[in-house]
C-alpha positions as CSV (number, residue, x, y, z in Angstrom):
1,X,-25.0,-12.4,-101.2
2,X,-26.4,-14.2,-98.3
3,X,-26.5,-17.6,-99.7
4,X,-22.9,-17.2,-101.3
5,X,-21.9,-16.1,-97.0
6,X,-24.0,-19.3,-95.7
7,X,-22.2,-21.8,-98.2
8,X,-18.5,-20.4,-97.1
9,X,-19.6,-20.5,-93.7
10,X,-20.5,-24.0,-93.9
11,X,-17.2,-25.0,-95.7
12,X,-15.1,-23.3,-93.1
13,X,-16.9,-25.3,-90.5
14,X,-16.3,-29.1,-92.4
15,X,-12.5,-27.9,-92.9
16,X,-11.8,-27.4,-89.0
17,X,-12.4,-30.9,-88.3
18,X,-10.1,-31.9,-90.9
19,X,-7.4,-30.0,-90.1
20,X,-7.3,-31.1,-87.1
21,X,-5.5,-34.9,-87.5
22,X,-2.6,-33.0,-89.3
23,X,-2.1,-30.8,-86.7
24,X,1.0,-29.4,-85.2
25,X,1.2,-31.5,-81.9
26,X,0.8,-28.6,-78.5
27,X,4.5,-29.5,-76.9
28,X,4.9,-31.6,-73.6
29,X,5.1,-30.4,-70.4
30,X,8.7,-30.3,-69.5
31,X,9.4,-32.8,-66.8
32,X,11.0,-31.8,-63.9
33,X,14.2,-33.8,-62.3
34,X,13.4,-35.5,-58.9
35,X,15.9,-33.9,-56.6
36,X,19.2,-35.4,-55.8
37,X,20.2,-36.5,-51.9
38,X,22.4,-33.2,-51.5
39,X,19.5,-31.2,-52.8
40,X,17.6,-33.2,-50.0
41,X,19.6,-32.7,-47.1
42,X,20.0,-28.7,-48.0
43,X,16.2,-28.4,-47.8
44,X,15.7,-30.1,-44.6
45,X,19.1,-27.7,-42.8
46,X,17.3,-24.6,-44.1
47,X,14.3,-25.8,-43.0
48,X,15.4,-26.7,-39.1
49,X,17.3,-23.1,-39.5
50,X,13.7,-21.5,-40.0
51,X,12.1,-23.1,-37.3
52,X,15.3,-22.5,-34.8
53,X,14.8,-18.6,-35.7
54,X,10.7,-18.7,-35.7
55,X,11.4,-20.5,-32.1
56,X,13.8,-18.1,-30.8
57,X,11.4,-15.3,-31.7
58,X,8.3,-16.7,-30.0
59,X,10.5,-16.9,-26.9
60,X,9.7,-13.5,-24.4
61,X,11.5,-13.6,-21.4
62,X,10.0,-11.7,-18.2
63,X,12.9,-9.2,-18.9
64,X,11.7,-8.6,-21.9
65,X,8.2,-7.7,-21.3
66,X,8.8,-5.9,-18.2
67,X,11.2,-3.5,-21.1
68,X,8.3,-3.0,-23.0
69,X,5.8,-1.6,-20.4
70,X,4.7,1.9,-20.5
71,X,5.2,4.7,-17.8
72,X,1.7,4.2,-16.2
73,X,2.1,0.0,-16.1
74,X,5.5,0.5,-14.6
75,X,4.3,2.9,-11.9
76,X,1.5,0.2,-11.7
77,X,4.3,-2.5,-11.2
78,X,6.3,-0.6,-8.9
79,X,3.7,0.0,-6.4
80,X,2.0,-3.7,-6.4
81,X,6.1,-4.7,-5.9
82,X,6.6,-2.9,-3.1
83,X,3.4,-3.9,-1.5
84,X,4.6,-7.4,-1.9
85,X,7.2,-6.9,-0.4
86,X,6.3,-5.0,2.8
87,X,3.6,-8.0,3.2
88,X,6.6,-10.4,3.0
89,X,8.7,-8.4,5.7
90,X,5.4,-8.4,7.6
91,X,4.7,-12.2,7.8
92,X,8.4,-12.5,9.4
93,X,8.3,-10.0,11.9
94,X,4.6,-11.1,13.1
95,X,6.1,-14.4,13.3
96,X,8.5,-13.1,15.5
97,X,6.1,-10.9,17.7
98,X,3.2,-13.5,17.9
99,X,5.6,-16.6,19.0
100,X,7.8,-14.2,21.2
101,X,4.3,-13.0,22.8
102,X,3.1,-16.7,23.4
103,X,6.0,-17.3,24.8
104,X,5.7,-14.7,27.6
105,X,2.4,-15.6,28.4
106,X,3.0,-19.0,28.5
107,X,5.7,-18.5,31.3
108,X,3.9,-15.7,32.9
109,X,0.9,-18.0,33.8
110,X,2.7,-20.5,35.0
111,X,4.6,-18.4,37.4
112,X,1.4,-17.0,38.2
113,X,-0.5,-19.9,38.8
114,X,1.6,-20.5,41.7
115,X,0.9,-17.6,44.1
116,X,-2.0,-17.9,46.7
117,X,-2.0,-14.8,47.4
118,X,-2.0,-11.0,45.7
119,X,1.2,-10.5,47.3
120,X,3.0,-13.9,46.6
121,X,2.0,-13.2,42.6
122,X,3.2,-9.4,43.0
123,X,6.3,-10.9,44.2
124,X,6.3,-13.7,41.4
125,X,5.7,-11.4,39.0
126,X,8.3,-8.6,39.9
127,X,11.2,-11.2,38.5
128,X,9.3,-11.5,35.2
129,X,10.8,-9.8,32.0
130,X,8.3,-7.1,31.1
131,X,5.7,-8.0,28.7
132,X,1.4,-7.8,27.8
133,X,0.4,-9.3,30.3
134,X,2.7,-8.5,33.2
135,X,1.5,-4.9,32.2
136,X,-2.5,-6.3,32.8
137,X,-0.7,-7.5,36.3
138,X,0.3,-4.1,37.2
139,X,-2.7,-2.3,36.2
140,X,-5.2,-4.9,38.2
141,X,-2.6,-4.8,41.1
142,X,-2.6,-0.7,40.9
143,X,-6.3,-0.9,41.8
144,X,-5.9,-3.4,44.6
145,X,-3.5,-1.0,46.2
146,X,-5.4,1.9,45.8
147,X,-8.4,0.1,47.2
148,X,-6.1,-1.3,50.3
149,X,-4.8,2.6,50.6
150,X,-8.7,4.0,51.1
151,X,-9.2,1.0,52.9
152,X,-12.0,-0.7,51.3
153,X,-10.3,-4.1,50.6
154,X,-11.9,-5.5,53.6
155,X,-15.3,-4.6,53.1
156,X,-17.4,-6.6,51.7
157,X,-20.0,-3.5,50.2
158,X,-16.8,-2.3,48.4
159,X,-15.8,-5.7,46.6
160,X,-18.0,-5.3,43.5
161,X,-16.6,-1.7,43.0
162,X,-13.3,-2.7,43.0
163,X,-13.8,-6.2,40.9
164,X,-15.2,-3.6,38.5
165,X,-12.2,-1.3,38.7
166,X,-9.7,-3.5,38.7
167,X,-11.3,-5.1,35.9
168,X,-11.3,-2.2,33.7
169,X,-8.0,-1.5,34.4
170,X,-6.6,-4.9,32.9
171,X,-9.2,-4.3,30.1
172,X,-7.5,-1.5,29.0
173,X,-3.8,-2.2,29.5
174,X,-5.4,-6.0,27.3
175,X,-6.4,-3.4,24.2
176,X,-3.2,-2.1,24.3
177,X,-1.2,-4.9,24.0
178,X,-3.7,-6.6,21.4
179,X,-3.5,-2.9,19.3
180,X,0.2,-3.0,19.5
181,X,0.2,-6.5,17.9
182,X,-2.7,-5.9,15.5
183,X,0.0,-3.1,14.2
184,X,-0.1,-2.8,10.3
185,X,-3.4,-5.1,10.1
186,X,-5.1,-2.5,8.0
187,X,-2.3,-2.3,5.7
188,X,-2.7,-5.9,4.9
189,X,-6.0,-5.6,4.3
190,X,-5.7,-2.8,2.0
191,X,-3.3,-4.7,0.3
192,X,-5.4,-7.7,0.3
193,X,-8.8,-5.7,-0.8
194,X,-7.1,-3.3,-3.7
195,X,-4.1,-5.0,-5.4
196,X,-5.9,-7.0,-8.0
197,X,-8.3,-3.5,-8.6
198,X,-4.3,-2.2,-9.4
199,X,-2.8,-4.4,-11.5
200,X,-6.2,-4.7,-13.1
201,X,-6.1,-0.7,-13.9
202,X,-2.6,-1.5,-15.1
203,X,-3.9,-4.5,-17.6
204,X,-6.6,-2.2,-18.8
205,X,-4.4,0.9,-19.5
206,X,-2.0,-1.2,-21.1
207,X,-4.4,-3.0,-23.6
208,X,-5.8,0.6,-24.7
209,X,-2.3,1.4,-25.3
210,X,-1.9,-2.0,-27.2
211,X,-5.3,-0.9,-29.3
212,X,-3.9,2.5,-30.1
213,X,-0.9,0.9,-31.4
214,X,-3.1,-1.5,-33.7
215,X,-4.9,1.7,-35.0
216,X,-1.8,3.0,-36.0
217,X,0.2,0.9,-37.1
218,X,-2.8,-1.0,-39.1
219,X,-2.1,-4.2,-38.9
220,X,-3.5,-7.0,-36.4
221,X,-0.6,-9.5,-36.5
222,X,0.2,-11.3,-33.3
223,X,4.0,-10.8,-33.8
224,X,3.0,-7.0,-33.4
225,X,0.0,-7.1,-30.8
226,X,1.2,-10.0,-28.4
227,X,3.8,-8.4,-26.2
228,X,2.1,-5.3,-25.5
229,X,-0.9,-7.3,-24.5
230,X,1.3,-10.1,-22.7
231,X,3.1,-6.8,-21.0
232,X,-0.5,-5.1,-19.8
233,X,-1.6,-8.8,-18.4
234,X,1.5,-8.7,-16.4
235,X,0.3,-6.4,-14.4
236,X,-2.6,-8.3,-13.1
237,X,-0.5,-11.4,-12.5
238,X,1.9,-9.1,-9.9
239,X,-1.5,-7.6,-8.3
240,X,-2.0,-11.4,-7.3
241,X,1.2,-12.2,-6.5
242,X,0.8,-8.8,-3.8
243,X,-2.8,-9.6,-2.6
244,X,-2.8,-13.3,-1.9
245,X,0.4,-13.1,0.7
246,X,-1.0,-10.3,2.5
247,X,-4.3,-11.9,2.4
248,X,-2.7,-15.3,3.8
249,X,-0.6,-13.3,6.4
250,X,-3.5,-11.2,7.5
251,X,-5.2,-14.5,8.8
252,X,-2.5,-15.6,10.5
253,X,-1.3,-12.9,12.4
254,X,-5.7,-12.3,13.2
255,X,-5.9,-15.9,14.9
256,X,-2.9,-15.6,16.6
257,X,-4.4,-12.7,17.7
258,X,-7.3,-14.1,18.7
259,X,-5.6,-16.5,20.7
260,X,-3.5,-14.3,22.4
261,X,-6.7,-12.0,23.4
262,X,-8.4,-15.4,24.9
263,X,-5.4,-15.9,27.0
264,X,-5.5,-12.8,28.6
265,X,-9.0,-12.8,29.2
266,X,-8.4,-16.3,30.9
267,X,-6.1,-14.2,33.2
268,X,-7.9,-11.5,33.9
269,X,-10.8,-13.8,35.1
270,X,-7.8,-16.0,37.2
271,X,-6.4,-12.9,38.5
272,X,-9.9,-11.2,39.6
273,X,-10.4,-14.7,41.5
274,X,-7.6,-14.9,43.7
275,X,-8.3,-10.8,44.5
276,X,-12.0,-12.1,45.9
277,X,-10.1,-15.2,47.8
278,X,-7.7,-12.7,49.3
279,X,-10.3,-10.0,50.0
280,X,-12.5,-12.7,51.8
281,X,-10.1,-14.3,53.6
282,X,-9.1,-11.0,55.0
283,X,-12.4,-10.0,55.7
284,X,-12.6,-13.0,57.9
């Protein structure tokens, strides 16, 4: 039985290859039409409609992202805007004070420079429009009274007690007047110091929130993740946009300061002068 298997094995084998010539043909491929011009021009509209809609969805206005914050970024945004905003006011109104302060002094030495005399500046001065330094005046001239009063003026053991008196005096009336326009200094600094360490809490909050959402939702598309994360950096951007104006107007307004305190020390030393001219002259 085996050999009879073997020989109709080997027959089926040599009848294959003959077969084959007289074959059915496999059928062709069908061959597809090239398309027409109207075919053409369709494809190419539908095609410049998809990318107008895929353009006008990648587009986030500001508006938009600010919608999409969360309760703790908008608290975050709220606060960092109205820091902004009080550094802004601040820059104008120390304009104001430091130029309207310069001015004053200006004109107040130069009226003062003219007197030869403690009375003939006391008498100077008393037309002068209140100000810093006409206060420093008053308080130096207060001591120079009360030293004429005990009379000491005219004794020459008593002139370093009341240089040192009348000294102090204008020192102290001078910190005033530099406190009063050093108001709100440490608010700019604050501002300056922590608003980035705000907006930054805000930009970490909202990517956590943004991660959550990922968890959730399962999916890691951009479509999905991008404005939440574009909405929690956001808040960083307004913690600059707070700290460097405040930072900018903090230097200002501390060298005009700085000026202004040099000034009046120049006057205090001018003023302390022409008390030691007057009191030698009169001690004669």
């Amino acid at each position: 039985m085996s050999l009879i298997s073997s020989l109709l094995l080997v027959a089926q084998q040599g009848a294959a290859p003959a077969a084959q010539p007289g074959a059915t043909p496999a059928p062709a491929a069908p061959v597809t039409p090239a398309p027409t011009a109207d075919e053409m021009a369709a494809a190419k509209e539908r095609g410049a409609e998809a990318a107008s809609e895929a353009a006008g969805h990648s587009n986030v206005s500001l508006m938009e992202l600010v919608q999409e914050l969360n309760a703790v970024e908008l608290g975050v945004m709220i606060i960092l805007g109205l820091c902004a905003i009080y550094a802004v006011a601040l820059l104008f109104e120390k304009i104001y004070v430091m130029r309207k302060a310069s001015s004053q002094t200006k004109d107040f030495l130069a009226a003062f420079r003219k007197a030869n005399s403690v009375e003939e500046a006391e008498a100077i001065v008393r037309k002068l429009p209140n100000s810093g330094i006409k206060s420093m005046f008053d308080a130096g001239m207060g001591e120079v009274r009360r030293t004429q009063d005990l009379g000491l003026y005219t004794m020459r053991d008593a002139r370093d007690h009341t240089m040192q008196r009348v000294q102090s005096a204008m020192q102290t009336r001078q910190n005033e007047h530099l406190e009063d326009l050093g108001s709100s200094m440490t608010f700019l600094a604050s501002i300056g110091a922590n608003a980035p360490f705000i907006g930054l809490f805000g930009t970490v909050w909202g990517i956590m929130v943004a991660f959550v959402g990922i968890a959730k939702t399962q999916t890691t598309s951009l479509a999905v993740v991008a404005p939440g994360i574009a909405g929690a950096l956001l808040a960083t951007a307004a913690g600059l946009a707070a700290a460097i104006p405040a930072v900018l107007i903090y230097n200002f307004a501390a060298k005009q300061i700085s000026k202004q305190g040099q000034k009046l020390d120049d006057f205090a030393a001018e003023f302390i002068a022409l008390v030691s001219r007057d009191m030698d002259r009169r001690a004669g």
